[in-house]
C-alpha angles and dihedrals in degrees: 000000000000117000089209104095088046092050098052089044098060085042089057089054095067101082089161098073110115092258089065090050102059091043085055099043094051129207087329085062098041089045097049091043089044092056096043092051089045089049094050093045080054097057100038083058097052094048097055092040091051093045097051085044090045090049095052103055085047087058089045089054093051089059092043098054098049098030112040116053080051081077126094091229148015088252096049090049091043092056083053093071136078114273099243101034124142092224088042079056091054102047090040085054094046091052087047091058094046091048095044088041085074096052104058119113091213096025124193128217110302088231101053082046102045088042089055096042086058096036098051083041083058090043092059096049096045090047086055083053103052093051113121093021091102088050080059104038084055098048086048095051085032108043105067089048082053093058096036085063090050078047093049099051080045097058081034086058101050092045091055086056096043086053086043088044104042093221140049109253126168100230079056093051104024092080101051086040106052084052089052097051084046097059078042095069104028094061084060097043091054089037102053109054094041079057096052097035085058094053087047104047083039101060090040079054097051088041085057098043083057106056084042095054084045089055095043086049084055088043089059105046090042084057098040088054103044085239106310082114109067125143124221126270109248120192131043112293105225114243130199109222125239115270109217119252108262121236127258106258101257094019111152122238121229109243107249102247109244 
């Protein structure tokens, strides 16, 4: 006797899976569900997209650490560097402000000039940075009030039945609470890991605003002091091995002595 029947009955009996719910909440419940899934898909791609971008300037700074004051020049070092590296943006800043320095009519101080042209080059890249963290920052405040006013129609609902009803019976109440309960959860479950993804993504930022600035700062005093100032290369340097030179086509071998 087959066991199928029995099997899609007892599944029928279970009215309090999330899909019932949302037939029995109605659009407020498919709205609210539908927010709260779009504005999960929204920090999970911010996290991944920060990270990858985060990750990135930390490898750039590796190389330039180890690659670019081995250089006889800023633009030497500079040419080392990937095209569209964050470090590469600062030093080719730094060599713009001392260029344009010698061409104002009323100049300022070459220091306070030279300061503000790599501080406003740090503060681009950090601002790029930063970009997404307030989508997340926002999932992370909104999303448990979402789901509380999922939370709220679904305590509204089984009040309505225990007033239709007269009494408060399980089979009334079990239905718009467990909805309830549902939205409940779902709004945590969207807020806590954007929180915790923003804490995150904000410290690795800081972390990275802090070696730039401590690169500008060696940028600077390599310029104001027309490179007397120079700071020593950290980190292995990679180095392409030799190929050995290749044989003249006919050349004789010398016969291996016994």
């Amino acid at each position: 006797m087959s066991t199928e029947p029995a099997t899609e009955a007892v599944a029928a009996e279970n009215p309090y899976g999330i899909r019932q719910a949302l037939e029995e909440g109605g659009i407020v419940a498919i709205a609210t569900f539908s927010i709260l899934v779009l504005m999960s898909a929204a920090s999970w791609y911010i996290l991944f997209t920060k990270l990858f971008e985060q990750q990135k300037i930390i490898n750039q700074g590796k190389r330039a650490r180890a690659n670019f004051w081995r250089a006889n020049s800023l633009s030497e070092g500079a040419a080392k560097l990937e095209k569209n590296s964050a470090y590469r943006q600062v030093v080719e800043d730094g060599l713009v402000a001392r260029e344009h320095h010698d061409k104002l009519t009323d100049p300022v101080e070459a220091h306070e000039w030279t300061v503000n042209a790599l501080h406003r080059s740090v503060g681009s890249i950090t601002s790029k940075l930063a970009e997404g963290l307030a989508l997340l920052a926002t999932v992370g405040s909104t999303a448990p009030f979402i789901g509380l006013f999922g939370t709220v129609v679904g305590i509204y609902r089984a009040l309505i039945k225990i007033g239709s009803a007269g009494q408060a019976s399980i089979d009334a109440v079990a239905g718009p609470v467990g909805e309830a309960l549902i939205m409940t959860a779902l709004g945590l479950i969207v807020a806590v890991p954007a929180v915790m993804a923003y804490n995150w993504l904000l410290r690795r930022n800081k972390a990275i605003e802090e070696e730039l600035n401590t690169f500008s700062n060696e940028i600077h005093g390599y310029i104001m002091s027309d490179g007397a100032v120079k700071p020593t290369p950290t980190g292995p340097v990679a180095k392409t091995a030799a190929k050995p030179a290749a044989k003249p086509a006919g050349a004789a071998t010398a016969p291996k002595k016994s």
